[in-house]
C-alpha positions in Angstrom: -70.5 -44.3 33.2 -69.4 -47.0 31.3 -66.2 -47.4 29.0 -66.5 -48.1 25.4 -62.9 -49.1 24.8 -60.2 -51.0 26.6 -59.2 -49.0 29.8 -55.7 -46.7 28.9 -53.8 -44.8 30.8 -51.3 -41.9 30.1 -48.9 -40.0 32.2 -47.0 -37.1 31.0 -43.3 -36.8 32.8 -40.5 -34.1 32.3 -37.3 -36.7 32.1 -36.6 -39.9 32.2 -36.4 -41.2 35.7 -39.6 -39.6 37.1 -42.1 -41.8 35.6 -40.7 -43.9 37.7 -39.7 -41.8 40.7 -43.7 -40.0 40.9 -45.6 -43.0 39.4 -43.7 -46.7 39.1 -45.8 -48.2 41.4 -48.9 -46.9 39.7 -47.7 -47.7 36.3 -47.0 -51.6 37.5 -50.3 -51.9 38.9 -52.1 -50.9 35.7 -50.1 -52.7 33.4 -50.9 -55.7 35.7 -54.1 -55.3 35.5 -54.6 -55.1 31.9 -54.4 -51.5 31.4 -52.7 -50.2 28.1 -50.1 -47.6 29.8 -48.3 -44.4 27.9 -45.6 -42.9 29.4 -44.9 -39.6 27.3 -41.3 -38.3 28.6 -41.2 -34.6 27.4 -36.9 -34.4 27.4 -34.2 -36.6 27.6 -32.4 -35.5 30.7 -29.7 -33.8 29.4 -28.9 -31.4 32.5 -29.1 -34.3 34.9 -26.2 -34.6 37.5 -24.6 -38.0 37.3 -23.8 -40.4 40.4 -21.4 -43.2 39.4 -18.0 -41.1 38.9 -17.2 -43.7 35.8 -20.2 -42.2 33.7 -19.2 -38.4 34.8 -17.9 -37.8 31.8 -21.4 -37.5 29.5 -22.8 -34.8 31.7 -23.7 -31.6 29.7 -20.8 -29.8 30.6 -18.7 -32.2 29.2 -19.4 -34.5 26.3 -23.0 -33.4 26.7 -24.0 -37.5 25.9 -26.1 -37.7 29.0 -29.5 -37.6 27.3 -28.6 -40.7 24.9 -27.7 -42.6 27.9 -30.6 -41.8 30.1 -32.5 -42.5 27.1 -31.2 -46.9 27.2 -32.2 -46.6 30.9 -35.7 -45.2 30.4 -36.1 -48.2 28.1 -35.0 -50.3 30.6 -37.4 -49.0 33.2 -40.4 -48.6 31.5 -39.5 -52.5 30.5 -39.8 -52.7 34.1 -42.5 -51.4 34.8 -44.5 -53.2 31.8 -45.2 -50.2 29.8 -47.1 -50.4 26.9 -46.2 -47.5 24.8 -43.3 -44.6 25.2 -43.1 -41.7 23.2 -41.1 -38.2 23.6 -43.1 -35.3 22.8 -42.2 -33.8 19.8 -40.3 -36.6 19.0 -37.0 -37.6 20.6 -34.5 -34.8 21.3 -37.5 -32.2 20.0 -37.3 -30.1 23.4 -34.4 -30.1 26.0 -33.9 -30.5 30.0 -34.2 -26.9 31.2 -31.8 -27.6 33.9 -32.7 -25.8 37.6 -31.5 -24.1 40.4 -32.3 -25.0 44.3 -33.8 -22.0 46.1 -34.7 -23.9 48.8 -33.7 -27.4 49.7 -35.2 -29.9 48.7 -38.2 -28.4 47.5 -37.6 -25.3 45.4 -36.0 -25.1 42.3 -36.4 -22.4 39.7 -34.8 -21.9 35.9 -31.6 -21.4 34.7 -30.6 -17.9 33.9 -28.9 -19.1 30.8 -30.7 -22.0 29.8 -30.1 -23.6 26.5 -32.4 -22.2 23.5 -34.0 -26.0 22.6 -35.1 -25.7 26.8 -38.1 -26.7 27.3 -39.5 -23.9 29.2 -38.3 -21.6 26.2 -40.3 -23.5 23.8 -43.8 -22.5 22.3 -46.5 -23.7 25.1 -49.0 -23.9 21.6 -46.5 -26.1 19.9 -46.4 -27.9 23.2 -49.6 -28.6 23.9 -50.9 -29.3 20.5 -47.8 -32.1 19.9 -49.2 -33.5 23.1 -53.3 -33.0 22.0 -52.0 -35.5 18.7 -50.3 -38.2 21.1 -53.9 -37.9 23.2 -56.1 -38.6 20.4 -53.9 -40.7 18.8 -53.9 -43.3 22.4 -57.2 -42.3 23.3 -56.6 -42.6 27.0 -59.3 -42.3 29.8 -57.3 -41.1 32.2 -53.8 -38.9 32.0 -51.3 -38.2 35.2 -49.4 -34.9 35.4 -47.8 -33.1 38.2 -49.7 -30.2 40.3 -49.1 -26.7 38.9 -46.0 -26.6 41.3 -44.5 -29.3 39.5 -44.3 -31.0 42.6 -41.1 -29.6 43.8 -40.7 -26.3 41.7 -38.5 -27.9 38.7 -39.4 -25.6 35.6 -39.9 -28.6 33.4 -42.3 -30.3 35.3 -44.2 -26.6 35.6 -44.6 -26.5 31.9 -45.3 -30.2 31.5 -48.3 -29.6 33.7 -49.4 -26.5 31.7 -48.8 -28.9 28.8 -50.8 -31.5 30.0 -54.1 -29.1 31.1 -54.1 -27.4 27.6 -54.1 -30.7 25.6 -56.3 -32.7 27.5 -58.8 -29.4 27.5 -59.2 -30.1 23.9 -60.1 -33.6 24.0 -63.3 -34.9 25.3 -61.9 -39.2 24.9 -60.0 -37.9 28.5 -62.7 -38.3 31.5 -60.3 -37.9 34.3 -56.8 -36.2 35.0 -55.2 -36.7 38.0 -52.0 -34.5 39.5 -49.3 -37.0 41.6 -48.7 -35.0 44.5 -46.5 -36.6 47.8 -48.2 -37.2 50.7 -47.4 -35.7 53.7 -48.3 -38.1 56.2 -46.5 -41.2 53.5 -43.3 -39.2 53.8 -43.6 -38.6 57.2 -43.5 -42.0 58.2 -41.4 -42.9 55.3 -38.9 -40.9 56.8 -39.9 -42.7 60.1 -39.1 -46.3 59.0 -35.7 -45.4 57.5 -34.3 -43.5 60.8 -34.9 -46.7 62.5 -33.7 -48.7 59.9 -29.5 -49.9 60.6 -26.8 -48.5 58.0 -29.2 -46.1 56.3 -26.1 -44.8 54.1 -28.2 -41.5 53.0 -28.5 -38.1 54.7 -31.6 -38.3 56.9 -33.8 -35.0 56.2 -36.1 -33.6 58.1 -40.0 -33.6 56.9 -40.2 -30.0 55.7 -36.9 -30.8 53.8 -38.7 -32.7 51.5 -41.5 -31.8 49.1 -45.4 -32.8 50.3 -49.0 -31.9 50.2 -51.3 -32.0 53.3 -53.6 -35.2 53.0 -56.4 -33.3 53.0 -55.7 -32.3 49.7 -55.5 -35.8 48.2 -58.2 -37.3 47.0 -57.0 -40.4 45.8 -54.4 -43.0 47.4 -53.4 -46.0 45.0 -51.9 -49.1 46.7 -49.1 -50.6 45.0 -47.6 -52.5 47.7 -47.2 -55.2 45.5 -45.4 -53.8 42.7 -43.2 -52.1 44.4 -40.3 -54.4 43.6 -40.9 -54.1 40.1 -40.3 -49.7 40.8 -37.1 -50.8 42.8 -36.4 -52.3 39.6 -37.1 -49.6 37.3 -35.3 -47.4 39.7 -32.4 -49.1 39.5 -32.4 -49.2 35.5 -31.9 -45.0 36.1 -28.6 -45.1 37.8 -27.0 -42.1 36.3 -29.9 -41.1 38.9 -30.7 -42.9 41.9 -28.9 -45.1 44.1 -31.5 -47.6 45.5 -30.9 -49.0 49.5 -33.1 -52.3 50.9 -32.8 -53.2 54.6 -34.1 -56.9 55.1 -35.7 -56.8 52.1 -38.2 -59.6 50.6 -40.0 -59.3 47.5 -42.3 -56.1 48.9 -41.3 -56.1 53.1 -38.9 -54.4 54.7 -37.5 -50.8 54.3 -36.2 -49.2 50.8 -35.3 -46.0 50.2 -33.6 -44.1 47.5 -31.4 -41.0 47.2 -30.5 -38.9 44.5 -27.6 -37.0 43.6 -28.1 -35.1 46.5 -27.5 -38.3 48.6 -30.7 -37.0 50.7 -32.6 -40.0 51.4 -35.9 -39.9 50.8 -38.3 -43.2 51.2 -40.2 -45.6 49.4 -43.9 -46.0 50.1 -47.1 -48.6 49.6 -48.8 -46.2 48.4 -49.1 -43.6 45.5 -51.0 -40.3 45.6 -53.3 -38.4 43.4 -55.5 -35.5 43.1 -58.3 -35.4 40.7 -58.0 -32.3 38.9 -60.8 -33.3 35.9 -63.5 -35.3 35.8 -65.9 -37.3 37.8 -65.4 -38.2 41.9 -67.1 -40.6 42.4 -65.1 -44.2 42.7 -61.5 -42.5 42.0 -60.5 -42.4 46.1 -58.9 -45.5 45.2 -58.7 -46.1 41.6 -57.6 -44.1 39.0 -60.7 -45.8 36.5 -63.2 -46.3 39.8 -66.7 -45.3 38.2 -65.6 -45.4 35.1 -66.4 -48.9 34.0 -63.5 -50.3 34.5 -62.3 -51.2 38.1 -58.3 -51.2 37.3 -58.2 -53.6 40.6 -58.5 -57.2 39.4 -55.5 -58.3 38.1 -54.9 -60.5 35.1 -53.0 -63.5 34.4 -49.4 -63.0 33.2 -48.7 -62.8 29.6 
């Protein structure tokens, strides 16, 4: 199969901070390469617990700010990250952060027994999918990046952006291949490896089945981004409301890094980013989101 247009790539996220978080590296690599990348974010974030104890006071239960905040450092990442084109679906502030619950930790979260009426999960899936079907046709994209139906962890918003995601791209032929980011088991594990050795780790160590993962059987497609990850260190550290980034002997893509939320639970930072091919052809995606397409999405281009 060969492409007719200029490779593009679009990844649908729940808040700001996870295109980063689930795909940076992936998004950096792209964008490297040429490839016209669209981050749609489907809320701003609102429900998000804050780190620094200075910016405390925008958190929803206060003066509820949080969401125009996050929104500066989204801009800032996805400047990071070299992202080509950003757009909230619905339009900015159209749906809101469900907010969630821990069932289980580190890997189970369910919804909000009040949560707000604008809440994402309470809106219309139609409307949903439909404002998201426009953005599609609109961009065109080859390719487009969810979660798995688990939402990766069990947040409700990233649940319904993946039931967002499969509905729109149903209804538009332009999309050859949709992919679901999913964490590797055996990345994390030795993730997780790296950091225990690593000296003045300041993050709570978990244990593997503390942290969400997939068994790599599953996964059928591994994206090296070894090279960009400083650029996601980067992007990560735009979202600090979020994450608190940690580098031990750190040089421009060696060494340990690991990150921690607000749950100061340290989770690592891999080479590699992992997918599983949802729609679309196999063959040439076990490394490349574009392999077979046309378009290898592996030789770089010079720098703009």
């Amino acid at each position: 199969m060969t492409l007719t247009a200029p490779p593009r790539l679009l990844l649908v996220h729940a808040h700001p901070d996870d295109e980063t978080l689930w795909t940076g590296g992936t998004i950096a690599r792209y964008a490297a390469r040429g490839v016209q990348v669209t981050v749609v974010t489907c809320t701003l974030g609102e429900e998000g617990e804050v780190i620094p104890e200075s910016l405390r006071g925008l958190a929803s239960e206060q003066a509820d700010q949080l969401g125009g905040y996050r929104l500066g450092e989204l801009r800032s990442a996805c400047s990071a990250l070299r992202v080509a084109g950003h757009r909230f679906l619905g339009g900015i502030g159209r749906w809101r952060d469900s907010g969630m619950v821990w069932q289980e930790p580190g890997k189970a979260a369910g919804t909000v027994a009040d949560a707000h009426p604008r809440a994402f999960v309470n809106g219309d899936l139609a409307e949903q999918s439909d404002s998201l079907e426009a953005v599609l046709r609109e961009v065109k994209p080859q390719v487009v990046v969810t979660y798995a139906a688990d939402g990766g962890y069990g947040h409700p918003d990233h649940i319904r952006a993946h039931d967002v995601t499969m509905a729109a791209t149903a209804k538009v032929p332009d999309v050859l291949r949709v992919f679901h980011v999913v964490p590797s088991r055996e990345a994390v594990r030795e993730g997780l490896d790296r950091l225990a050795r690593a000296e003045g780790m300041p993050f709570t160590l978990p244990r593997l089945h503390e942290l969400p993962h997939v068994d790599d059987e599953s996964v059928t497609t591994v994206v090296d981004v070894g090279e960009h990850l400083p650029a996601k260190i980067n992007a990560l550290r735009a979202h600090g409301t979020q994450v608190r980034v940690w580098l031990d002997q750190w040089d421009n893509g060696t060494g340990v890094a690991g990150y921690a939320l607000s749950n100061d639970v340290g989770q690592p930072l891999a080479n590699t980013e992992h997918y599983v091919l949802a729609r679309g052809a196999e063959q040439g995606a076990s490394t490349d989101l574009f392999g077979g397409l046309g378009v290898s999405g592996t030789e770089p281009v010079s720098e703009r």
